[in-house]
VEXTI-798000 format. One record per residue (C-alpha): residue number from 1; residue in one letter; chain; x, y, z. Coordinates in Angstrom, 1 decimal. Layout:
! VEXTI-798000
+-----+----+----+--------+--------+--------+
:   i : aa : ch :     xx :     yy :     zz :
+-----+----+----+--------+--------+--------+
: NUM :  a :  A :      X :      Y :      Z :
...
+-----+----+----+--------+--------+--------+
***
This chain:
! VEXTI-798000
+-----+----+----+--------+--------+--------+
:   i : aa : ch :     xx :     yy :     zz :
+-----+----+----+--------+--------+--------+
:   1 :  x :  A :  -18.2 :  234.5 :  115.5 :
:   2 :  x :  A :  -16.3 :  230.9 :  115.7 :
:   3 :  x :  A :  -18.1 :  228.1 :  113.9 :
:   4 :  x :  A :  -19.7 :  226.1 :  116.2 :
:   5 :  x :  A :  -18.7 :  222.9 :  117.0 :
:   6 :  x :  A :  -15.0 :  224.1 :  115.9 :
:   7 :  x :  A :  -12.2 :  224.4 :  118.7 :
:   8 :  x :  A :   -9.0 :  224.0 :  118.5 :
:   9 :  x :  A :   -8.8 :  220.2 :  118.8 :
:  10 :  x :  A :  -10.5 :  220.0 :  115.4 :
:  11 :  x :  A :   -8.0 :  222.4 :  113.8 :
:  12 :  x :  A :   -5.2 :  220.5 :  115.0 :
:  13 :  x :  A :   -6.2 :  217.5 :  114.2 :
:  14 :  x :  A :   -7.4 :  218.7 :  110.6 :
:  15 :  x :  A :   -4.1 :  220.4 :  110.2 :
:  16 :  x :  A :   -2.4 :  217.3 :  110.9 :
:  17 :  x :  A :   -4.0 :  215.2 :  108.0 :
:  18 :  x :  A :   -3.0 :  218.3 :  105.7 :
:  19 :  x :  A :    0.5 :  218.2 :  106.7 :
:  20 :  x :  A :    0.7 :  214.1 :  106.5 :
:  21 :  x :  A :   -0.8 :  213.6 :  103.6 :
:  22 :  x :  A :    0.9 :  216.9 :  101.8 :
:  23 :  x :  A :    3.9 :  217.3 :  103.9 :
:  24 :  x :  A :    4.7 :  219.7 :  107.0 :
:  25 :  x :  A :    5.9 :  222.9 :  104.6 :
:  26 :  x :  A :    2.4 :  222.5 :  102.3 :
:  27 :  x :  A :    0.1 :  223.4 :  104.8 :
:  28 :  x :  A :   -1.3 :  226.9 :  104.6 :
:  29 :  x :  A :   -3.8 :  228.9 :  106.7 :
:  30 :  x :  A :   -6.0 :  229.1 :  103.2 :
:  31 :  x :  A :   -5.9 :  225.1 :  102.4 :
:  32 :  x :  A :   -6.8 :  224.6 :  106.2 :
:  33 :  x :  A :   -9.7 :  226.7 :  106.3 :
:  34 :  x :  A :  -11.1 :  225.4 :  103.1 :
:  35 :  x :  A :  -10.7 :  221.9 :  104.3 :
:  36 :  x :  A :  -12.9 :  222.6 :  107.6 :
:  37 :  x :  A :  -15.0 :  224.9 :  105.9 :
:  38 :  x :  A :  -14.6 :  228.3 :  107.5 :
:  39 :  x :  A :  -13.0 :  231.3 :  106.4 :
:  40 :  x :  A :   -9.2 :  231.8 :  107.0 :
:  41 :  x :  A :  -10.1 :  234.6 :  109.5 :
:  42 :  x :  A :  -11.9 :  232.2 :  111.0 :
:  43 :  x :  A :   -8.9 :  230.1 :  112.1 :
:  44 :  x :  A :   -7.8 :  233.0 :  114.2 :
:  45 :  x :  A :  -10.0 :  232.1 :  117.3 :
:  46 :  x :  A :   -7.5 :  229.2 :  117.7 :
:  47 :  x :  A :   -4.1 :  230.3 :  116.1 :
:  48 :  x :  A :   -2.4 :  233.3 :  116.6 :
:  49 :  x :  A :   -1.0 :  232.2 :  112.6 :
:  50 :  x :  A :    0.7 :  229.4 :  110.5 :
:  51 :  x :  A :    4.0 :  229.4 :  112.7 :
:  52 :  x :  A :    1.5 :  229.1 :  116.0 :
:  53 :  x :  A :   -0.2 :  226.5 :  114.1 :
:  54 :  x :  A :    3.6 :  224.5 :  113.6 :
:  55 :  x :  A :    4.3 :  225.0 :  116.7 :
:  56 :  x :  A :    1.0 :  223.7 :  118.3 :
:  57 :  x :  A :    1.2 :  220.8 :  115.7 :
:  58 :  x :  A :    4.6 :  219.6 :  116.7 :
:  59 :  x :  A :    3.5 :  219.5 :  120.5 :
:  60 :  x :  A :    0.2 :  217.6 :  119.3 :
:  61 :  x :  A :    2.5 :  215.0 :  117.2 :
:  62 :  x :  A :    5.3 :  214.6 :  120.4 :
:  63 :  x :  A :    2.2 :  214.2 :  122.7 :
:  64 :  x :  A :    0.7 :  211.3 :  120.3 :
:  65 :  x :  A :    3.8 :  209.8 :  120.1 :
:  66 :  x :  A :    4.1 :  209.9 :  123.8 :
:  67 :  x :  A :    1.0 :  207.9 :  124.4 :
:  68 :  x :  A :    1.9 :  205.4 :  122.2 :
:  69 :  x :  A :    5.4 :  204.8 :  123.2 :
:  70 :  x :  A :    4.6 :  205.0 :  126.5 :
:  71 :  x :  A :    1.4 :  202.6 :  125.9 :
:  72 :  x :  A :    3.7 :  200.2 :  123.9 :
:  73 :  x :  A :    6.0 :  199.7 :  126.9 :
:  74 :  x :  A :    3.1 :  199.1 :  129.3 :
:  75 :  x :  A :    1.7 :  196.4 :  127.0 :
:  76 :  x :  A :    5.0 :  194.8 :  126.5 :
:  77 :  x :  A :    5.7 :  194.7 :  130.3 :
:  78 :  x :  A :    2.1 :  193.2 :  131.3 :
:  79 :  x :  A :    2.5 :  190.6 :  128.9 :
:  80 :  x :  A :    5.8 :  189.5 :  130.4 :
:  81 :  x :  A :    5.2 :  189.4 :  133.5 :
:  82 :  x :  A :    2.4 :  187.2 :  132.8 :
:  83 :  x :  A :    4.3 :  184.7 :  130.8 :
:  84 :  x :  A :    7.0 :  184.9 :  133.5 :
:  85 :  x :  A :    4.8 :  184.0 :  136.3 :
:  86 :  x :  A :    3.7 :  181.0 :  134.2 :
:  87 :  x :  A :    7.4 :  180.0 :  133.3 :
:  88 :  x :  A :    8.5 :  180.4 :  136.9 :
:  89 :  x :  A :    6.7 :  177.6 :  138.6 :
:  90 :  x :  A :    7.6 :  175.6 :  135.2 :
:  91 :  x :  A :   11.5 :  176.7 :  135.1 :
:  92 :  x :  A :   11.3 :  175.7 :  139.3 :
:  93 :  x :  A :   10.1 :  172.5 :  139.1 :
:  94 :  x :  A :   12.5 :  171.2 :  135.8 :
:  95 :  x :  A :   15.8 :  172.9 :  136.7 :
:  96 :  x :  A :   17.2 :  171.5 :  140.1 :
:  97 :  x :  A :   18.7 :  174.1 :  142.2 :
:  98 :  x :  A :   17.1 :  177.2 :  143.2 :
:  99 :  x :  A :   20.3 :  179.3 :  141.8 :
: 100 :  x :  A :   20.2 :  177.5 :  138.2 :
: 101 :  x :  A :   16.7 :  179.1 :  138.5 :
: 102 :  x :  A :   17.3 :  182.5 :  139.1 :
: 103 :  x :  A :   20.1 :  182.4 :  136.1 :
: 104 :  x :  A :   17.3 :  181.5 :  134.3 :
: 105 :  x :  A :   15.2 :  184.4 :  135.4 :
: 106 :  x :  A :   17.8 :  186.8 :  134.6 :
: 107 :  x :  A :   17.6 :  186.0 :  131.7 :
: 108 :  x :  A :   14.2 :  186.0 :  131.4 :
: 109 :  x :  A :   14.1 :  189.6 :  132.9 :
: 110 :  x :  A :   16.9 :  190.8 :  130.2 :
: 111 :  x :  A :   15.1 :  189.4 :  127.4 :
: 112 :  x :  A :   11.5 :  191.4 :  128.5 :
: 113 :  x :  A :   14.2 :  194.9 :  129.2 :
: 114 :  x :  A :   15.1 :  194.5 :  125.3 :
: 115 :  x :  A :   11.3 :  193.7 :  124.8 :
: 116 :  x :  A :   10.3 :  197.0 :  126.0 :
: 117 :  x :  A :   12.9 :  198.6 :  124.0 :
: 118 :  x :  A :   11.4 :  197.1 :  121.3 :
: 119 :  x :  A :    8.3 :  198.1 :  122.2 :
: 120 :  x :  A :    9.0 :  201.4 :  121.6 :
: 121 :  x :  A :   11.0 :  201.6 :  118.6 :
: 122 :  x :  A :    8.0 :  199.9 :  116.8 :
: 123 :  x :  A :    5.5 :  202.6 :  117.5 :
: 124 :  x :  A :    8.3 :  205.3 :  117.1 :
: 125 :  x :  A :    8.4 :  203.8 :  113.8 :
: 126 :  x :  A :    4.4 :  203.2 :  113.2 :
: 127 :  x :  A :    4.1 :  206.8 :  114.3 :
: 128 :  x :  A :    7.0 :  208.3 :  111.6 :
: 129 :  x :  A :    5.3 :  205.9 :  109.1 :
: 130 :  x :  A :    1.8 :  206.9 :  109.5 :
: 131 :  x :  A :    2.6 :  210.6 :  110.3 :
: 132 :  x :  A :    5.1 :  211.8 :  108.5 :
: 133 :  x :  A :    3.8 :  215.3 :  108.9 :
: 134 :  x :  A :    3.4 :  215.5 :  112.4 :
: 135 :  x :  A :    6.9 :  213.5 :  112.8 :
: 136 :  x :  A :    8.6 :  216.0 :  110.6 :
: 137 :  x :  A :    7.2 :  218.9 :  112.6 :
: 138 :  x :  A :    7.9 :  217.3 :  116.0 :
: 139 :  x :  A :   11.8 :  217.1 :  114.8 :
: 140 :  x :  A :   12.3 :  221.0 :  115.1 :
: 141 :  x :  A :   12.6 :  221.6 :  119.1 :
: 142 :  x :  A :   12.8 :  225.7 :  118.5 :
: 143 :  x :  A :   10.0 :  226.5 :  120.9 :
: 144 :  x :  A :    9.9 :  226.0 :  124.4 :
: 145 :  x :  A :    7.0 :  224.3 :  124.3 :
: 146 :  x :  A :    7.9 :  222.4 :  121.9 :
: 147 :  x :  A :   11.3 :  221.1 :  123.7 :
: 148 :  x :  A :    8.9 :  220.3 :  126.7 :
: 149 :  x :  A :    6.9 :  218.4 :  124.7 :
: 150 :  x :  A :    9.5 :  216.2 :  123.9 :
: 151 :  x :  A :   10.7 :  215.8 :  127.6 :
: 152 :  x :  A :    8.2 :  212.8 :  128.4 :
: 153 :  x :  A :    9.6 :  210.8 :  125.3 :
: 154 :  x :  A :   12.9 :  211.2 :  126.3 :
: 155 :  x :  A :   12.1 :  210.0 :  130.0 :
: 156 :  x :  A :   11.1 :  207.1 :  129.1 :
: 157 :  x :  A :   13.5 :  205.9 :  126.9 :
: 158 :  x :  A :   15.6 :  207.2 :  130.0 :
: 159 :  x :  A :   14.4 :  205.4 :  132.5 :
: 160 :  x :  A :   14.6 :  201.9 :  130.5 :
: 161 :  x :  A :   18.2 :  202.5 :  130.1 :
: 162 :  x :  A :   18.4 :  203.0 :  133.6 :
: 163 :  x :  A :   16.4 :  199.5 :  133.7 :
: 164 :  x :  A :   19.6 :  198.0 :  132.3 :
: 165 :  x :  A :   22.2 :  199.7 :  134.3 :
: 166 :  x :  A :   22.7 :  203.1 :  132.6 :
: 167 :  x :  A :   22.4 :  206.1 :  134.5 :
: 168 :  x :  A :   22.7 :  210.1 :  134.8 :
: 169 :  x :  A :   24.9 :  211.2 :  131.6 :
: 170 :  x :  A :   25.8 :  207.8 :  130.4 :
: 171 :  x :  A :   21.7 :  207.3 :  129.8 :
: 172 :  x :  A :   21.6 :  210.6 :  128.1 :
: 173 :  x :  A :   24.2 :  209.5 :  125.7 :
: 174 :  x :  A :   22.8 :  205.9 :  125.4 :
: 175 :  x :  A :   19.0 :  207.4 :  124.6 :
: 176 :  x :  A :   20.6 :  209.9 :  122.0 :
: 177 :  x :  A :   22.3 :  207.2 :  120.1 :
: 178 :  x :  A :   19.0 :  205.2 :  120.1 :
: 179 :  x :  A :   17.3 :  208.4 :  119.1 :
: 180 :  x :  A :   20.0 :  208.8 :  116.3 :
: 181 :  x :  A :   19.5 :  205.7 :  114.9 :
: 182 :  x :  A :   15.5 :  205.5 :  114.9 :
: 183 :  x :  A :   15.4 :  209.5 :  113.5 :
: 184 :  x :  A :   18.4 :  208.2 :  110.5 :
: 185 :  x :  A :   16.7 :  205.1 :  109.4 :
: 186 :  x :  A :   13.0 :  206.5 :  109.1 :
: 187 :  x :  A :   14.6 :  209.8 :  107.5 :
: 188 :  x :  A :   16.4 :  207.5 :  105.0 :
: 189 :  x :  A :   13.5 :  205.3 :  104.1 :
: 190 :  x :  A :   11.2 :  208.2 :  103.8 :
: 191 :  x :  A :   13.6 :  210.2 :  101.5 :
: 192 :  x :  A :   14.0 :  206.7 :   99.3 :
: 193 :  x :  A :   17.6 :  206.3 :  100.6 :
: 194 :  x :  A :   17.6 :  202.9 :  100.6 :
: 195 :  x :  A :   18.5 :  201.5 :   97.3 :
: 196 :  x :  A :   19.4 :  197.8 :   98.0 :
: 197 :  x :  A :   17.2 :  194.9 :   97.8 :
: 198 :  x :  A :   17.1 :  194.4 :  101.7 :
: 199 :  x :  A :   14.4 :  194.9 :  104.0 :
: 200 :  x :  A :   15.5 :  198.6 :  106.0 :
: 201 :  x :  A :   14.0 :  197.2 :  109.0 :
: 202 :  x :  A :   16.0 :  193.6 :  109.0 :
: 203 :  x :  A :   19.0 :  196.6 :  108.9 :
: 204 :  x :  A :   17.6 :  198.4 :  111.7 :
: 205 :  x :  A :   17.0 :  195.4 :  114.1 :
: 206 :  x :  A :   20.9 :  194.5 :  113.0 :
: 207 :  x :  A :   21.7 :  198.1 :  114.0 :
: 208 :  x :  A :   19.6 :  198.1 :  117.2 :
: 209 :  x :  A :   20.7 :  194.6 :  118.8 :
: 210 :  x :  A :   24.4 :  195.4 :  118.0 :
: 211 :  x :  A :   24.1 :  198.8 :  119.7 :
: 212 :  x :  A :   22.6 :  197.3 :  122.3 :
: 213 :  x :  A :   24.3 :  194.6 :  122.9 :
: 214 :  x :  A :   27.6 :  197.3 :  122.7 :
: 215 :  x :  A :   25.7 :  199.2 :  125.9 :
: 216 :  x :  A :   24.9 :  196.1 :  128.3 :
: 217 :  x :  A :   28.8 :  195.0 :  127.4 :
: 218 :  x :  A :   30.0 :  198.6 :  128.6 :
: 219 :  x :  A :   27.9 :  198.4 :  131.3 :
: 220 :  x :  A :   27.4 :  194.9 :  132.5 :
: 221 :  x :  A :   29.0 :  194.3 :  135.8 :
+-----+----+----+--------+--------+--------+
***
């Protein structure tokens, strides 16, 4: 008979400490049980076993990081278009000429498309920092499920490269370098790969405005 008040949200989310605090290959069906205080068998009203449980961890972990990429960029967009209604009326009445002032907004709205960028490559990186488990696990798209997970992530780094111009393959590319960057600097720093005395994050804002500066130039126009 399942312990009660145990479902499979609790496993998970059990699991998931395990695997970030011990790493993704340390958790075991025995280490889990004795952390929520069952018997292994016990895990089996949830898990089919310790590659269901990967499998279901990595979907929890691309789901999490999801909602707070996706959060991130909501955030980041309500706060600037609050600070650009404010600078409108400001940047109408001090610039003469109504096209001086849309310049201005253009730039305005290019600054707040890198913002959201932005936006999400901090919690991608909070996320890889404070999970390392679950962002290890969420890097193996074997599964189906797994691979579908990761579709919503995707989109929305899609659809902001589509904000600045980019669109059908061209985005795909654009949103795999991005991904190869953010995946190669958190792999580095959590493997200890960085050995200078520089600041890995000044190095990946470097990275990040040159490569993005590099797609608007392709692009622009």
């Amino acid at each position: 008979m399942p312990r009660a008040g145990l479902d499979e949200v609790h496993v998970l989310q059990a699991a998931a400490e395990l695997a970030d605090s011990m790493g993704a290959e340390s958790v075991t069906l025995a280490l889990l049980a004795k952390r929520l205080n069952v018997r292994p068998p016990s895990l089996y009203n949830h898990i089919k076993g310790l590659p269901d449980l990967r499998v279901k961890l990595a979907v929890y972990g691309l789901q999490e990081m999801y909602r707070r990429t996706s959060q991130a960029v909501a955030d980041s967009s309500k706060d600037g278009k609050r600070d650009d209604k404010r600078d409108n009326k400001r940047d109408d009445e001090r610039v003469n000429g109504q096209d001086a002032a849309k310049e201005i907004r253009k730039t305005k709205e290019g600054k707040r498309k890198a913002e959201a960028i932005y936006a999400i490559v901090e919690a991608y990186l909070d996320f890889a920092e404070n999970h390392p488990g679950l962002y290890e696990l969420a890097q193996r798209p074997l599964e189906p499920a797994v691979h579908i997970a990761g579709e919503p992530l995707v989109a929305l780094m899609v659809e902001q490269m589509e904000l600045r111009g980019i669109y059908g393959d061209q985005a795909i590319h654009a949103v795999r370098g991005l991904r190869s960057i953010l995946h190669g600097f958190v792999t580095l720093s959590q493997g200890e790969g960085f050995g200078l005395p520089y600041a890995w994050k000044e190095s990946l804002h470097y990275t990040l405005e040159a490569f993005l500066e590099g797609l608007d130039s392709a692009f622009r126009g």
